[in-house]
N, C-alpha and C positions, 0 to 999 in steps of 0.2 A: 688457493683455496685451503692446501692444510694449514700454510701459515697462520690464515685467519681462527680457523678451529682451535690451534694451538695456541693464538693468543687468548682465547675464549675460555679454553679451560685452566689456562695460568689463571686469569682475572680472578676465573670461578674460583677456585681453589682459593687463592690472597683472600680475598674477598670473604670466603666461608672460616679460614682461620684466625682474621680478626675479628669474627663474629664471636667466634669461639673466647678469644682475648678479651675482647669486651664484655662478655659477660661473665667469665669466669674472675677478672682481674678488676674490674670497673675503674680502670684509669691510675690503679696503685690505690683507690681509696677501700678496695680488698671487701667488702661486703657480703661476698659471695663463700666465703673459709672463716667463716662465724668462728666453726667450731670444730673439738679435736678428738678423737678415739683412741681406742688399744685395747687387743686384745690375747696380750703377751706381755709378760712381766718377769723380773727377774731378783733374787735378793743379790747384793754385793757385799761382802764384809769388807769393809774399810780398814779396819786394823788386822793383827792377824787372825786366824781362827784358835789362836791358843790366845786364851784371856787369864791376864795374870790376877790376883786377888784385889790389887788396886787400880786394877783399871775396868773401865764399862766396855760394854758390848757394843759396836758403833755400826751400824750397817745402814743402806737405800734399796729403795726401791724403784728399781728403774723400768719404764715401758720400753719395749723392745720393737712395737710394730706401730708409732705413732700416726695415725693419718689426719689429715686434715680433711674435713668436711662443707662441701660447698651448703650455702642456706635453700638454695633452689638447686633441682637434678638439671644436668646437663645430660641427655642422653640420647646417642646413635645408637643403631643398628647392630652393629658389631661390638660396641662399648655400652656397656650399663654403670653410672660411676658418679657418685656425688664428689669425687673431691675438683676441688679447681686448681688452678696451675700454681705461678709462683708469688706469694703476698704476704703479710702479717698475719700467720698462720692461727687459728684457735682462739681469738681475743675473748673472744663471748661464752668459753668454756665448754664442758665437755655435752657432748651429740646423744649418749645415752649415758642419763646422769650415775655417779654412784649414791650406792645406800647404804652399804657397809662394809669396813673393813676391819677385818678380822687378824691379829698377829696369835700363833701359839707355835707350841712345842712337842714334838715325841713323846719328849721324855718329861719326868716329874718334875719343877724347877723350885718347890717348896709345899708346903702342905695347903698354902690355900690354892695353888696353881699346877694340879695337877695334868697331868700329860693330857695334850691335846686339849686343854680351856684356852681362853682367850688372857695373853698376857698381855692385853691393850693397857691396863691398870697402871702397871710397874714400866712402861715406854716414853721415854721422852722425847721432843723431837725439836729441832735445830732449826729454824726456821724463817724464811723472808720476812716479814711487815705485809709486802706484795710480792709474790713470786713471777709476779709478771713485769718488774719492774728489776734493770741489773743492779742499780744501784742501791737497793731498797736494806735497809738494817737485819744485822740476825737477834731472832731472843728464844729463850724458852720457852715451851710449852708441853703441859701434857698432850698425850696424842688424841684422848677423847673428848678435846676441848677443841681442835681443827678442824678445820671443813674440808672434807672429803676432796675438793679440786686442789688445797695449799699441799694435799700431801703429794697427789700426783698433777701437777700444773703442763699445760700446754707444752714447754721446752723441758724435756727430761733432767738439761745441766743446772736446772735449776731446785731441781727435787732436794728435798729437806735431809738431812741425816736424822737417825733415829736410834735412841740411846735405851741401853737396859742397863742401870747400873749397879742393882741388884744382883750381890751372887745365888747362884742356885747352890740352895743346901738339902736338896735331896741326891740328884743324878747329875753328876758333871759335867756329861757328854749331851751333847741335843743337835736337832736340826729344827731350825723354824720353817714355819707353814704360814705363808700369805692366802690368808684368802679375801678376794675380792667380789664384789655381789652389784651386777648393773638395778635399773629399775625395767629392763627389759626382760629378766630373769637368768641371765646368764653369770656364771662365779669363774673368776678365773683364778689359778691356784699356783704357786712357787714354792718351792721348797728349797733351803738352804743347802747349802755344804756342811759337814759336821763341825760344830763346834766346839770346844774343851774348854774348862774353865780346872785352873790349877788353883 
């Protein structure tokens, strides 16, 4: 009699976690992790934080808490939780879109770019063709000429670099300020390490 019990609740179980698998995963054809979030971000200076007179400011912007999001909830009792398990995470782009993104400064970096404005202007950015694609070409681009997803795409390793090649002829020293703005109304914000420009 327990044997029998105990196979009954094996079954159960198998049984309910490929329930789980199939709907989260749909066979590998991944339907279910549309799309991708974050809300945590970080700046990286890629070269050093001492910028010499001939060279640009090169830094990313990386997400730090990427999730993936299923297009249907899967939801228990004890778990509340759109993401789904393991598949070709975010194809269909980001879960709550962005609206704007904002680069500036502390400090004064020339007279029309006073401390704390938006140096999106004077940013250039380094970037895929498709950033969802590894193989895909890099070219230039101004930064207010991209689409909000190419700067932050689904896989972070593929996040664009982003150039200031402009010296600042006011204040030498700065910290940049990321601000980011969902359409749910949420902004999330990063601020740099200090920078120098000799």
């Amino acid at each position: 009699m327990n044997q029998t019990i105990r196979k009954i609740l094996i079954l159960t179980g198998v049984y309910l976690l490929l329930i789980v698998v199939v709907n989260s995963c749909d066979y590998g054809i991944c339907k279910d992790v549309d799309y991708y979030d974050f809300s945590e971000v970080k700046i990286q200076i890629k070269n050093s934080n001492t910028i010499e007179s001939q060279d640009s400011l090169i830094f990313k912007i990386k997400q730090l808490d990427t999730r993936y999001m299923a297009q249907k909830r899967i939801e228990f009792n004890f778990i509340k939780s759109t993401y789904a398990l393991n598949c070709d995470y975010g194809w269909n782009g980001m879960k709550i879109p962005l609206t704007k993104i904002e680069i500036s400064s502390n400090s004064d970096f020339n007279e029309d770019h006073p401390a704390n404005t938006s140096l999106n202007d004077i940013i250039i950015v380094k970037i895929l063709e498709d950033p969802n694609k590894f193989h895909s070409e890099y070219h230039f681009e101004k930064f207010n000429s991209v689409e909000f997803e190419k700067l932050l795409p689904r896989k972070d390793f593929l996040n664009p670099d982003f150039y200031i090649a402009e010296q600042p002829t006011m204040e030498l020293t700065h910290r940049l300020t990321v601000k980011i703005f969902k359409s749910n109304g949420d902004i999330i914000v990063a601020e740099s390490e200090g920078i120098f420009w000799n």
